[in-house]
C-alpha positions in Angstrom: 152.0 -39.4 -145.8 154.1 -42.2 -144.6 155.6 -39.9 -141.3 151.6 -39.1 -140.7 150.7 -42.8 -140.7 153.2 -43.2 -137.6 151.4 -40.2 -135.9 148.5 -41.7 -136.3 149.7 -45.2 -134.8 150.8 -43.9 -131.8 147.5 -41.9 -131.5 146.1 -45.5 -131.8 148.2 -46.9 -128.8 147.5 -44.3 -126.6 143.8 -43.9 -127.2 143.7 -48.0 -126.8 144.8 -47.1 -122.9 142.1 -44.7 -122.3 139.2 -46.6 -122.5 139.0 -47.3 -118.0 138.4 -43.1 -118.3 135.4 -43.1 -120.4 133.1 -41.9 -117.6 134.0 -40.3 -114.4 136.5 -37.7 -116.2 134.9 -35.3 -114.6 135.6 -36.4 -110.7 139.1 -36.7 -111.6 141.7 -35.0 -109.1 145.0 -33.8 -109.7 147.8 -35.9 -109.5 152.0 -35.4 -109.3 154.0 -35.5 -113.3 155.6 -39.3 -114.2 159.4 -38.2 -115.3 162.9 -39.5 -114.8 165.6 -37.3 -114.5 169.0 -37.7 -115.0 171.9 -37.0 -113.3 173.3 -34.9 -116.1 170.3 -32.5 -116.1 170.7 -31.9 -112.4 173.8 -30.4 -112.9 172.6 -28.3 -115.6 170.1 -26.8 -114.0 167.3 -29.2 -114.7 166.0 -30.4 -118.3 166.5 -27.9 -121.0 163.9 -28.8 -123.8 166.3 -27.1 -126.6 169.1 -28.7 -125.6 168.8 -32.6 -125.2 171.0 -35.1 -126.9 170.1 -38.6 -124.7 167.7 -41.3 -124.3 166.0 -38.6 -121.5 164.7 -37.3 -124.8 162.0 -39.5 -124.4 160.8 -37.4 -121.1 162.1 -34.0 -122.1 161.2 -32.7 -126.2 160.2 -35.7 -128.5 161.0 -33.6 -131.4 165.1 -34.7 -131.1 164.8 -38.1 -132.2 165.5 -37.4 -136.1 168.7 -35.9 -134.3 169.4 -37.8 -131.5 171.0 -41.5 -131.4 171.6 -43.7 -128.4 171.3 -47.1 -127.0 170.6 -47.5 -123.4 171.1 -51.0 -121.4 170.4 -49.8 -117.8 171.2 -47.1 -115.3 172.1 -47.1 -111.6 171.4 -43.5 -110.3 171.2 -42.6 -106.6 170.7 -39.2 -105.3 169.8 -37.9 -102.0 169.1 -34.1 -100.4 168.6 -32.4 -97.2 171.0 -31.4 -94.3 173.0 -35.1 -94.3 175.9 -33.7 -92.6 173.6 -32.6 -89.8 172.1 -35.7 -89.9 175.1 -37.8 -89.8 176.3 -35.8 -87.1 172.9 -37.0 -85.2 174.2 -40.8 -85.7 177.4 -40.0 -84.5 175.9 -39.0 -81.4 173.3 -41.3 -81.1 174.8 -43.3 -77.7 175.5 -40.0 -75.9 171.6 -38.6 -74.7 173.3 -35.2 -74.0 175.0 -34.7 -76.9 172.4 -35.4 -79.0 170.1 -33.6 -77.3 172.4 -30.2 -78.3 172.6 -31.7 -81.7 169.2 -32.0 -82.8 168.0 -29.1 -81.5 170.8 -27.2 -83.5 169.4 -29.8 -86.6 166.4 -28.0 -85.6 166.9 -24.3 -85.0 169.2 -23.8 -88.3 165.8 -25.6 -90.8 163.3 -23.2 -88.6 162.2 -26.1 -87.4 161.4 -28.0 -91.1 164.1 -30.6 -92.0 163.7 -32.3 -95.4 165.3 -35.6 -96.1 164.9 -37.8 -99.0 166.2 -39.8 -101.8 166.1 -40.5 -105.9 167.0 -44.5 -106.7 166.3 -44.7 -110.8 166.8 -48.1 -112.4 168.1 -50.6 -112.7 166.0 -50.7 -115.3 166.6 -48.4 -117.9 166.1 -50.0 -121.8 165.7 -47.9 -124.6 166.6 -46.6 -128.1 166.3 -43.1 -130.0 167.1 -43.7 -133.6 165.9 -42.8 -137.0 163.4 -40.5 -135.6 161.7 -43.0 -133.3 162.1 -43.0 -129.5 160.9 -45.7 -126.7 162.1 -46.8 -123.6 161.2 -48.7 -120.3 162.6 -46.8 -117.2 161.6 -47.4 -113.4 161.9 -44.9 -110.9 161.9 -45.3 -106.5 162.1 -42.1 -104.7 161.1 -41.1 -101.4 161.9 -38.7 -98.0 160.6 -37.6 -94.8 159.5 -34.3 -93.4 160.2 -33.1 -90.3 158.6 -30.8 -88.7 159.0 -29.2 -85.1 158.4 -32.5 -82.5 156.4 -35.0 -85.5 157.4 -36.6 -88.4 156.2 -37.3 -91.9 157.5 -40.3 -94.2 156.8 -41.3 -98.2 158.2 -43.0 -100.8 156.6 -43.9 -104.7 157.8 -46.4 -106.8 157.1 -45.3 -110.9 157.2 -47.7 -113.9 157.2 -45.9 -117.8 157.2 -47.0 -120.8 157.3 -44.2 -123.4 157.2 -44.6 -127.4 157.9 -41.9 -129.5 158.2 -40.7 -133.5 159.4 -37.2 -135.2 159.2 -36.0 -138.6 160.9 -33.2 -139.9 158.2 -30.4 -141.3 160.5 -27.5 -142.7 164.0 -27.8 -144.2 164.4 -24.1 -146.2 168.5 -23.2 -146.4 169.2 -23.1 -142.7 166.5 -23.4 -141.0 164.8 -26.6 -139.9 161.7 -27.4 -137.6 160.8 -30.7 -136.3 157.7 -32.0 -134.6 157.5 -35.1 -132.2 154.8 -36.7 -130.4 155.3 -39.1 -127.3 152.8 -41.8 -125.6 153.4 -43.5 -122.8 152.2 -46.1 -120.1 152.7 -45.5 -116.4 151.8 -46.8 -112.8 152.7 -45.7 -109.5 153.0 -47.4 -105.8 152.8 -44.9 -103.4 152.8 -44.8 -99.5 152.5 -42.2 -97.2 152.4 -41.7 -93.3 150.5 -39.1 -91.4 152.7 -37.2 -88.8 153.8 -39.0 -86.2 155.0 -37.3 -82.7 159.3 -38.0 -82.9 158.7 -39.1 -79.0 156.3 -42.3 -80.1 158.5 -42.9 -82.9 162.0 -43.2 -80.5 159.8 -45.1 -78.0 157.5 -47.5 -80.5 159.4 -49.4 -83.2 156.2 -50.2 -85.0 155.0 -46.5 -85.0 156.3 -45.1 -88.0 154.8 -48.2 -89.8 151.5 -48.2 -87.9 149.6 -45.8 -90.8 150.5 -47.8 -93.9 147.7 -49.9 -93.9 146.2 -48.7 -98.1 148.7 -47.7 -100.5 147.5 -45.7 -103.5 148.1 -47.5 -106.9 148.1 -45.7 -110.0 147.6 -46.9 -113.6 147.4 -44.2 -116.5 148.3 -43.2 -119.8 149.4 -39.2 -120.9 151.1 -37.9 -124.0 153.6 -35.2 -124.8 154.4 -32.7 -127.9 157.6 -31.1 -128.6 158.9 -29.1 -131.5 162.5 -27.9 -132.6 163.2 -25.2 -134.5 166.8 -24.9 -135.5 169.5 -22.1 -137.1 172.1 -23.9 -138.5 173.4 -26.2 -135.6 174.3 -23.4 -133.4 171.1 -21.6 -132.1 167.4 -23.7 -131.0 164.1 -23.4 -129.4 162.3 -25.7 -128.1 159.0 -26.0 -127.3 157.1 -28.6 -125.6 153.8 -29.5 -123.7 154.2 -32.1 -121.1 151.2 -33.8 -120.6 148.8 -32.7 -122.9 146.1 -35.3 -122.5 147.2 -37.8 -119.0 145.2 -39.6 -117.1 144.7 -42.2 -114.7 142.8 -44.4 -112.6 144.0 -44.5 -108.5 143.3 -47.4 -106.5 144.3 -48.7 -102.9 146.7 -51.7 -102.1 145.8 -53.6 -98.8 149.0 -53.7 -97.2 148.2 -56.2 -94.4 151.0 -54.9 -92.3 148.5 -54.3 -89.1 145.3 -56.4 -88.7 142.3 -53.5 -89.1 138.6 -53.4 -90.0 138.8 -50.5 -92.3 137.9 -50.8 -95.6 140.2 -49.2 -98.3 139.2 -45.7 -99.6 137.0 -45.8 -102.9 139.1 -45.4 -106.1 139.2 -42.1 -108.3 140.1 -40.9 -111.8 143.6 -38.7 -111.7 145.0 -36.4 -114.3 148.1 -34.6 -114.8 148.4 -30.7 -115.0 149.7 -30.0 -118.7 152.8 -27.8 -118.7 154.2 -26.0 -121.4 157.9 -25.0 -121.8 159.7 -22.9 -123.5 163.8 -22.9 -124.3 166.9 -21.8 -126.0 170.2 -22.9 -126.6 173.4 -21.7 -128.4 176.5 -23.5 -129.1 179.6 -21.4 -128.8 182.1 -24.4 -130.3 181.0 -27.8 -131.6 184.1 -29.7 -132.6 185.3 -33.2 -131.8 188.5 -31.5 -129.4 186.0 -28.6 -127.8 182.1 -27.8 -127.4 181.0 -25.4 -125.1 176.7 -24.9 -125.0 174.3 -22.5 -122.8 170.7 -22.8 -122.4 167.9 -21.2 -120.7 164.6 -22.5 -120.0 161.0 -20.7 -118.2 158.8 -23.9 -117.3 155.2 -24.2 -117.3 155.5 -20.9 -119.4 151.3 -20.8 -120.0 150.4 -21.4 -116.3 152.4 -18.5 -115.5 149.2 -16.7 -117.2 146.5 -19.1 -116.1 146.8 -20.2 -112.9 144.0 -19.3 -110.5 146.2 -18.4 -107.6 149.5 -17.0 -108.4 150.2 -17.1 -104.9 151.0 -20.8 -105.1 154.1 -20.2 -106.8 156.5 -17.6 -107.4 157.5 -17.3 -110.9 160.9 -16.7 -110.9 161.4 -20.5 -109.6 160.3 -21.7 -113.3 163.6 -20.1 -114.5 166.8 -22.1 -115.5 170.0 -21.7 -116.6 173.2 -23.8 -117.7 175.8 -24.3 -119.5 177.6 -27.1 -120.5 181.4 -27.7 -121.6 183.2 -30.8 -123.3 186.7 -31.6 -123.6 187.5 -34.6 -126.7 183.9 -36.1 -126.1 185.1 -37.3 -123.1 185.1 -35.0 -119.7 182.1 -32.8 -119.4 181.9 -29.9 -117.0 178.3 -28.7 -116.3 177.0 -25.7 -114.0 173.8 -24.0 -114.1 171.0 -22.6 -111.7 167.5 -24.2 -111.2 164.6 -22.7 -108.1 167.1 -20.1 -108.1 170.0 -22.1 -106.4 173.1 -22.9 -108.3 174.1 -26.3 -109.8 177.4 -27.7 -110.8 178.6 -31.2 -111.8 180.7 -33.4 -114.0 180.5 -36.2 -116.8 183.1 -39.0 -117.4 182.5 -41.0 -120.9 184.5 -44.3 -120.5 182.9 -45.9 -123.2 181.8 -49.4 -122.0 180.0 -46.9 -119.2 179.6 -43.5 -118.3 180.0 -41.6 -115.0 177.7 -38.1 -113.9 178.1 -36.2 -110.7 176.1 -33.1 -109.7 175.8 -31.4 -106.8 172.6 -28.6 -106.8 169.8 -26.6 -105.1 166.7 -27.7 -104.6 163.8 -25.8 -103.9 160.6 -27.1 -101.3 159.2 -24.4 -100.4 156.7 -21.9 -103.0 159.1 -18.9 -102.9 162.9 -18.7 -103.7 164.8 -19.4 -100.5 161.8 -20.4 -98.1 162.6 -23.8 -97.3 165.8 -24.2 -99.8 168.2 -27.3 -99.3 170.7 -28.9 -101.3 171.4 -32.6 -103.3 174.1 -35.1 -104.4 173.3 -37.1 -107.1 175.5 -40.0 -108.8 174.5 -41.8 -112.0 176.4 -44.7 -113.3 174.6 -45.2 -117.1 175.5 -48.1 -120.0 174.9 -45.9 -122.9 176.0 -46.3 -125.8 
């Protein structure tokens, strides 16, 4: 009764954010997930939901935290992806018009003319705690890019703010067997800005061109909750199971930005919601031992939409599949590989106890079908955890 009293609780908080979507619920328009990934995940092949042991718990299966302890004073993570060795090329030759005409247009021809370029900054603000079977944390997130495509060019960038709060209560305990349920709700709002595409002549020519559409900026304020459940065989073999985003919603409004004097009024707000996705995963643990410990995992996201969506055109199914696997040497070096949009991922882990280090180095995916527009990432995290 007591664990049930918590689930209700956090019911309580996250039905006291809803009340701004009472009416209208049914204009609302589909917006992109709230998450912060982690550096570690990357190299795995993405967030495995039956194999998390950190304060990304809170963003990946809820039902951990009767399993899972750690402190977490902030993060400095910074990861970027596209062709930057073309690109620095490019800079290289940026005093020499001839060379850098032959340069771009080989930055060009070698993307088919589409050249993404972006970036991930999370933190520094990254506070939390999973202990005892509860979960919260406060976490903010700036990431942005631009697209380029054939002569114009398309820039963005969001800034996300989360605060998450999460219990679990074990349900089953019967010889070696044990399930766990966890429930998550959380608080988030988003800056965003965008550009339309601008011709890369005006922008070489006009220093005020790429800023010249930025006069609203969408700001989003919302409130969403996730499941998760954990069933485990001894502490070798679990599946997870989780739905992201069960009930989110939010209310999108536009930011005067003032940077250009204009008589346009800012675009009429709307109500937003978040697609639920459900996942499914496994993981095994070949060794578990203080000198060695050696786990694989495989994951199929949004599992359900694979059956529901309308158009299963949008997205081809095998990009849903990951795999990784994960080995530790005295608790203290961690090598990681895996594959994620079907491109590989590797990467590495350094616990140095007043901080740790996480490199990875994987695919990424922008395109709808496996290898349509693939390119690839770096991604550095330097985390006080603890």
């Amino acid at each position: 009764m007591k664990q049930l009293s918590y689930i209700a609780a956090l019911l309580a908080v996250y039905l006291s954010g809803t009340p701004l979507f009472a009416s209208g619920v049914n204009e609302t328009r589909e917006i992109s997930p709230f998450f912060i990934p982690s550096t570690r995940n990357l190299a795995l092949g993405g967030p495995h939901v039956a194999y998390t042991e950190d304060i990304n718990s809170l963003f990946i299966n809820p039902a951990v935290f009767g399993t899972v302890k750690q402190l977490s004073a902030a993060e400095l993570s910074l990861g970027i992806y596209g062709d930057s060795l073309g690109l620095m090329d490019i800079m290289k030759n940026i005093n020499d018009a001839n060379k850098l005409a032959d340069t771009f247009s080989h930055f060009i021809t070698r993307s088919n003319g589409n050249i993404p370029l972006g970036f991930d900054l999370r933190g520094p603000i990254a506070i939390g705690s999973i202990k005892n079977g509860w979960g919260w944390g406060v976490f903010d997130r700036f990431y942005g890019g631009t697209q380029v495509t054939g002569k114009s060019i398309r820039a963005w960038s969001k800034a996300d703010f989360m605060f998450n709060l999460g219990y679990s209560m074990r349900v089953m305990d019967v010889g070696v067997h044990t399930i766990d349920v966890g429930i998550v709700a959380k608080l988030f709002n988003r800056l965003e800005i965008n550009s339309g595409q601008i011709p890369l002549t005006e922008l070489l020519f006009n220093d005020n061109a790429l800023m010249a559409g930025f006069n609203f900026a969408p700001f989003t304020v919302g409130t969403g909750m996730d499941m998760g459940l954990q069933y485990r065989l001894i502490d070798n073999f679990t599946v997870g199971l989780t739905v992201n985003d069960l009930f989110s919603l939010a209310y999108v409004t536009f930011q005067d930005l003032n940077l250009y004097s204009h008589s346009d009024s800012p675009p009429a707000g709307y109500f937003g919601y978040v697609e639920p996705t459900v996942n499914l995963g496994v993981s095994y643990k070949i060794f578990d031992n203080p000198l060695l410990s050696w786990a694989v995992m495989a994951d199929y996201r949004d599992f359900a939409g694979l059956f529901w969506q309308q158009d299963y055109t949008v997205r081809n199914g095998w990009l849903n599949l990951s795999l990784g696997t994960e080995l530790t040497l005295f608790k203290r070096l961690a090598l990681r590989a895996g594959m994620n949009d079907m491109l590989p991922s590797v990467g590495v882990g350094f616990d140095l106890v007043i901080f740790k280090l996480d490199a990875a180095f994987y695919g990424k995916e922008l395109s709808n079908e496996p290898g349509g527009l693939s390119t690839y990432a770096m991604d550095l995290g330097l985390l006080f955890r603890y």
